[in-house]
C-alpha angles and dihedrals in degrees: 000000000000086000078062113050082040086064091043099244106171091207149003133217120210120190112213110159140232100280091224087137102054124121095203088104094068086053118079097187093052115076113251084217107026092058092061128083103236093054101037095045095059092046097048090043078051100046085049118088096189094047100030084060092060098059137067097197158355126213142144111271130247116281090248080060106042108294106202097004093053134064129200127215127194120200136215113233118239 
């Protein structure tokens, strides 16, 4: 992410999917939400100090650009 905001990038997609094929849900002992990307990534770019200090926010994308199985980014310019 910081190789980003360096070559002043505004914002970043990431395209996580959907998660339809995941098997989580037949574990009881593995999170339904937490085991998928869009949930984890926001979390571990929140729980970071050094990354979470580099955006300015984290949504679903629209729907032209993925809607639920993609996540946009926006970055802070240094």
């Amino acid at each position: 992410m910081l190789s980003c905001v360096e070559n002043k990038y505004k914002e970043l997609l990431l395209i996580t999917g959907k998660g339809m094929h995941s098997t989580n849900d037949n574990d009881a002992y593995v999170s339904k939400d937490f085991g998928k990307l869009k949930f984890s990534v926001p979390e571990f770019i929140k729980s970071d100090p050094d990354l979470n200090k580099l955006v300015i926010s984290i949504n679903e994308a629209d729907i032209k650009d993925g809607g639920e199985g993609a996540i946009l980014i926006k970055l802070k310019n240094l």
